[in-house]
Structures are given as C-alpha cells and as structure tokens.
C-alpha positions as CSV (number, residue, x, y, z in Angstrom):
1,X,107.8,-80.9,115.6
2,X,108.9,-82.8,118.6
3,X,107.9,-81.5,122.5
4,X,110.4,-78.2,123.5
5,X,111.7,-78.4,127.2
6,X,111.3,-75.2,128.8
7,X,113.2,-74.8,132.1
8,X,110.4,-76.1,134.4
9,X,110.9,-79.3,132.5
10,X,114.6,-79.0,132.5
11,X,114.5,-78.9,136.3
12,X,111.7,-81.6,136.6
13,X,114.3,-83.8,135.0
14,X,116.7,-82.8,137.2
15,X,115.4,-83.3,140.5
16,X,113.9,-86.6,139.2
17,X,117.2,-87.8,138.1
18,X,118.8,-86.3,141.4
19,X,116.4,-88.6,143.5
20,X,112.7,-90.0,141.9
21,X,111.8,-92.1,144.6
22,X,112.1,-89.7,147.6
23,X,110.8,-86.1,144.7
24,X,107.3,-85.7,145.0
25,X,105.6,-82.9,142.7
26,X,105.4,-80.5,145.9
27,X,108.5,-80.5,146.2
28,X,109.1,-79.4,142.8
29,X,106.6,-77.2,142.5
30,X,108.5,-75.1,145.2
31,X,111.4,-75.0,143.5
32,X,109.8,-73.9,140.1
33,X,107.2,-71.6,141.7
34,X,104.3,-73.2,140.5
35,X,102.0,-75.8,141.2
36,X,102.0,-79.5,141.9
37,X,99.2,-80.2,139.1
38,X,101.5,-78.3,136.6
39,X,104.1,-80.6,137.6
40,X,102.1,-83.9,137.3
41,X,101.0,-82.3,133.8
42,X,104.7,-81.9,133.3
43,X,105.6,-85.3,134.0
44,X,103.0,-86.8,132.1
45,X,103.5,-84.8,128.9
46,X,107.2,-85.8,128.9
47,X,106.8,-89.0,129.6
48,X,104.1,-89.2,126.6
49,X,107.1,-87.6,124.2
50,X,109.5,-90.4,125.6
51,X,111.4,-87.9,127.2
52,X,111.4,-89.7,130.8
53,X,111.6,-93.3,130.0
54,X,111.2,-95.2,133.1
55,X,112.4,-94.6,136.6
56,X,115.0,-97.6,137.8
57,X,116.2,-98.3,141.0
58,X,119.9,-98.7,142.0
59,X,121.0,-101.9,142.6
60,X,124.1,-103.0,145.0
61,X,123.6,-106.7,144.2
62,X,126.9,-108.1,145.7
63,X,125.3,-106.4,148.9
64,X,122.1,-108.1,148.4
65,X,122.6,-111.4,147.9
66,X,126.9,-112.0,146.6
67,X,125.7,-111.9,143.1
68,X,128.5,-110.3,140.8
69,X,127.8,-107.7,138.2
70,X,129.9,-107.9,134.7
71,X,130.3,-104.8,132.1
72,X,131.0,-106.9,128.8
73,X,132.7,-104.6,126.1
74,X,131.6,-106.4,122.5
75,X,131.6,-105.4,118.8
76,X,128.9,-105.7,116.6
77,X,128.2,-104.5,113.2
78,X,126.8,-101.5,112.8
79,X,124.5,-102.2,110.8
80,X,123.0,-104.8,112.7
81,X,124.1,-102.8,116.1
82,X,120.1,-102.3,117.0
83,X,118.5,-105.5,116.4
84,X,121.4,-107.3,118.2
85,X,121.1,-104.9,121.5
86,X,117.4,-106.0,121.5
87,X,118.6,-109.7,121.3
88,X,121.2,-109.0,124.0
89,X,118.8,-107.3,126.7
90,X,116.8,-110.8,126.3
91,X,120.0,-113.0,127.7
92,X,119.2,-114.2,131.2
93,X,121.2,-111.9,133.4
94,X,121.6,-109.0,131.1
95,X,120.3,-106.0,133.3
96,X,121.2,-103.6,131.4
97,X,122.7,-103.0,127.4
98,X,123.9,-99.3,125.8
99,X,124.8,-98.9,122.1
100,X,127.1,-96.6,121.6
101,X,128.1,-94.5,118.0
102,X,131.3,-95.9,117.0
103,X,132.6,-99.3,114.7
104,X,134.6,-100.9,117.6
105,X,133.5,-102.0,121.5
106,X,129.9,-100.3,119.9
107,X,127.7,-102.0,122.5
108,X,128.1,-102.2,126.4
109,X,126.3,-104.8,128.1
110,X,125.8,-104.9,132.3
111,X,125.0,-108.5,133.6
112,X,124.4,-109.9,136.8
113,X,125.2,-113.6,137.7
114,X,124.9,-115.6,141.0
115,X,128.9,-116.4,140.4
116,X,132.1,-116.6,137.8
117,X,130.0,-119.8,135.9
118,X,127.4,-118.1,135.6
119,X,128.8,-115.2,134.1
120,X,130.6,-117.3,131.3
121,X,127.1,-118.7,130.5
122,X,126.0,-115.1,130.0
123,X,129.1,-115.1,127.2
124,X,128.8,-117.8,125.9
125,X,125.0,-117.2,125.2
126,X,126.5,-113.7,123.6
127,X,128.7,-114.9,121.4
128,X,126.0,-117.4,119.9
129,X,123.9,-114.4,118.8
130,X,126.9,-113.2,116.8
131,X,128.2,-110.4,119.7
132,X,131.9,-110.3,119.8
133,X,133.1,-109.7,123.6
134,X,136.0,-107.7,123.6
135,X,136.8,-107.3,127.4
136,X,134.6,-107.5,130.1
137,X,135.2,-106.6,133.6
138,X,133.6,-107.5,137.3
139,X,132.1,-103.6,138.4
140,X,132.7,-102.4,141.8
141,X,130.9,-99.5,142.0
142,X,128.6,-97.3,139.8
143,X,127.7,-93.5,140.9
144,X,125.0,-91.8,138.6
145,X,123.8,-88.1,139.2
146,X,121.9,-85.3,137.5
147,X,122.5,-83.5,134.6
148,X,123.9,-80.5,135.7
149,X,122.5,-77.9,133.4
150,X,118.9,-78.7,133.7
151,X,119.4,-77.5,137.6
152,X,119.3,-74.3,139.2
153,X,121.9,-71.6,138.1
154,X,123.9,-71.2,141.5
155,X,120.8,-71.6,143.6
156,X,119.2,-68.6,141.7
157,X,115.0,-69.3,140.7
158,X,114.3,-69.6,137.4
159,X,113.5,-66.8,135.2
160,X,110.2,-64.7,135.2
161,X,109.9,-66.2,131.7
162,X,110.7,-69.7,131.2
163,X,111.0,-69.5,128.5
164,X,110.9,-67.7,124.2
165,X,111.2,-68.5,120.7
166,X,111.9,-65.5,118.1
167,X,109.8,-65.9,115.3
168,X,109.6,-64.4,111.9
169,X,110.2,-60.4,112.0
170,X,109.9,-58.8,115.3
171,X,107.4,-61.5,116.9
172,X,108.0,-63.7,119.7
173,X,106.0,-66.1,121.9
174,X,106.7,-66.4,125.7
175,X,106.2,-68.6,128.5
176,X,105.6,-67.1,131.8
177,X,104.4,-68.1,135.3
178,X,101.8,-65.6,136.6
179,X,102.6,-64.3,140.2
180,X,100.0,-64.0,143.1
181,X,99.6,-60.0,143.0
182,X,100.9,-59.5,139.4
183,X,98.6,-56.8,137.8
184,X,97.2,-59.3,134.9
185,X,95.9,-61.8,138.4
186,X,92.6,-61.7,138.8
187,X,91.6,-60.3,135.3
188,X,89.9,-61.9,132.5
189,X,92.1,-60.9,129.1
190,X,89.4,-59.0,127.8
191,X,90.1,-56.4,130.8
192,X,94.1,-56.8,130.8
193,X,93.9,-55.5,127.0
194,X,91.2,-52.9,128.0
195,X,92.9,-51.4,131.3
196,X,96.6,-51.7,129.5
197,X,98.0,-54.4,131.4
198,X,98.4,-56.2,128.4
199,X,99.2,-54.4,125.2
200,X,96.7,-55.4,122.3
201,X,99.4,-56.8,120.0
202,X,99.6,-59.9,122.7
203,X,97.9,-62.7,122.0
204,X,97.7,-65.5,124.7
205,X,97.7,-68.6,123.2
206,X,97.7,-71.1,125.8
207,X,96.8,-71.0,129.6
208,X,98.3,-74.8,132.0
209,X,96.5,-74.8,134.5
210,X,97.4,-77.4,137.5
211,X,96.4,-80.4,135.4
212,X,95.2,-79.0,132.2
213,X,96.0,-77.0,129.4
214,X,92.8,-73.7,128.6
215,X,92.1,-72.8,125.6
216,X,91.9,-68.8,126.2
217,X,89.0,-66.7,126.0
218,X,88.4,-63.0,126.2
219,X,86.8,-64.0,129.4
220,X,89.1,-66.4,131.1
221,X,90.6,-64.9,134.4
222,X,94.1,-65.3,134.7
223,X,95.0,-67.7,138.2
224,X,98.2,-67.2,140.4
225,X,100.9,-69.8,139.1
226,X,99.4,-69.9,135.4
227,X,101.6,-70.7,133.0
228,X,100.4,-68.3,129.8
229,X,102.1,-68.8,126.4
230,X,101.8,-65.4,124.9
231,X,102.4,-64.0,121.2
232,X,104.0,-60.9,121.2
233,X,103.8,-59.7,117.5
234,X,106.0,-56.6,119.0
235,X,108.5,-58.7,120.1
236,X,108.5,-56.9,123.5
237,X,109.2,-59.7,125.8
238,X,109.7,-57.6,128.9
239,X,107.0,-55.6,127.9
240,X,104.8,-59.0,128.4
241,X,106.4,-60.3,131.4
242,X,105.3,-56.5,133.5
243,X,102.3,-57.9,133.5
244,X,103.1,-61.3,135.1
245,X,105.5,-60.4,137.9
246,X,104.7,-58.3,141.2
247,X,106.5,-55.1,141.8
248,X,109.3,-56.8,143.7
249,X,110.4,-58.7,140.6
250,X,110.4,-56.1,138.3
251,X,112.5,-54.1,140.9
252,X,115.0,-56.9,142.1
C-alpha cells in the first residue's frame, strides 16, 4: 500500500511548490496548526515514498550569462520511450527531459546551449540515439506555480480532522490534530476512556509527535498539536473529534 497524503501533506506540498527556498517548517506549521517537527517528519516521510523528488531552482539563463534555452518536441517508440529519456537527460545541455503518454511528440526535451551551434550539436547528438526531433523551439519564458487543490480552501484552516478512511461496516479511522485546551490534553488514554472523553470503542493507533511517530499506551498523555490516528469501530467520527477540539471549535 503506498503512503496516503492527508491534507497537512497536501498543503506541505503546496507551499513547497509555491516557494521551497524562502518555506521554512515554521512557517508551515502555522498554517497547518501544528508543529515544525511534524512538518520535518512530514517532509521526510514523503520524500522517503518519492513523493517530493528534489527541489530545483529556476533558471533565467539568457539573463545569466546569453545562453539560449531550446524545448525539442521528438518521437520515440513507446516501447523504448523510458530507456531513451534516460539516454536523453545524459546529452550535454539537456536540463531537463518529460515523457509524455501518447505515440507521437511522446518526449519533451529542455536544453540549454551557449548559442544556435551549440544547440544543433544538442540535435544532432539526439538524433544519433534514435530520438526523432519533431519541432523544437527557442523558450522565452516559463511560469510554474502550485497545485491549486493541495492549498487552502479560500483562506479557510484545514479541518479539525485531516483526515478518514471508512472501513468495513460502521468503522472508521481518523486523523486529528489535538488542540491546546481540548478535553483529551493533558490525559493519558487510560483516563480519556475512564472519565468519557473518549468512548471505549476508540482505539488510538498512532500518536506523531514533532519528529516521531508513539506507539500508544494506556499511559501515554496526549500533547497539544498531536496528531492521533484513531479507530472508531462506531464510526462516530465527530464523536472522536469532541475530544480533540476546544469549545470554540465545536461551536464555530
């Protein structure tokens, strides 16, 4: 089973594509509500699962130094589409190669060269590896931005509980961020189930911590800005998240 975003991660990815260099995990945290070492442990989890590749920098190379930057449109077959991207991204100049799902113009390659000579070398050395160049094109400009439904909804903070999977029958399991002041804070499990806070059919499974992930006990205290994964055999999501939120929330 591969990782499951939840919307912290949704907007970690989102303020990371909207501007990594100047997004520290503070300044995420305060958007999300938690912590910076649940962000870092968020980071590092989905760049683990090869979620977040790499970060890359913008280049404006014509600015920098005159060099020209070429978009080559080619064809290869598909069957060899993979293999020959890997060849391509090892041409001198080649900054940059995309495959794409189709039988025609199937693989975009982005070069840079130091003038128009250059830049034939760069075809010439793809049409020796069996790449058929289509068209290709000097670029002018290139604008990239963040994907718009991993940020927030109309400025709104994310939900109580980031997230919920349905299970078989009634059950569900839920993600959700305790609040400084939320009745479960400050109480191990063993006394949420005793005082009622948290019903008996809840199980918490998981407890992230900052920079780690607990393995719950009936004696591990419950820490403004957890994140507690919780079974609810009942299915009573809401009835789960009562215990998370302060009064505030449940009334707004």
């Amino acid at each position: 089973m591969g990782y499951r975003l939840d919307q912290i991660d949704r907007r970690i990815i989102y303020e990371l594509m909207r501007d990594a260099r100047n997004t520290s995990a503070p300044a995420i945290a305060d958007q999300v509500n938690v912590s910076p070492g649940t962000i870092r442990n968020r980071i590092n989890q989905l760049e683990e699962h090869g979620i977040i590749r790499n970060y890359t920098v913008g280049v404006d190379f014509e600015r920098a130094d005159g060099y020209l930057t070429n978009l080559y449109v080619c064809t290869v077959p598909v069957s060899e589409r993979k293999p020959l991207a890997r060849d391509a991204g090892s041409v001198p100049g080649v900054i940059n190669v995309r495959e794409l799902m189709t039988g025609r113009r199937n693989l975009h390659v982005l070069a840079v060269g130091e003038d128009t000579e250059a830049l034939r070398r760069i075809t010439r050395a793809l049409s020796k590896l069996g790449i058929e160049v289509e068209d290709e094109t000097l670029v002018e400009a290139e604008t990239t931005g963040p994907f718009g439904p991993f940020g927030p909804d109309d400025g709104v903070a994310i939900d109580d509980a980031t997230d919920f999977i349905s299970l078989a029958g009634d059950a569900n399991v839920v993600d959700v961020t305790a609040q400084a002041g939320a009745p479960i804070v400050g109480l191990t499990l063993a006394e949420a189930v005793r005082e009622g806070v948290l019903d008996d059919d809840a199980l918490v499974v998981a407890v992230e911590r900052d920079d780690r992930v607990l393995t719950p006990h009936g004696t591990t205290e419950v820490r403004p800005d957890d994140i507690v994964t919780v079974l609810s055999r009942s299915g009573d999501t809401a009835g789960v998240v009562e215990a998370f939120v302060t009064d505030a929330d449940r009334e707004s």
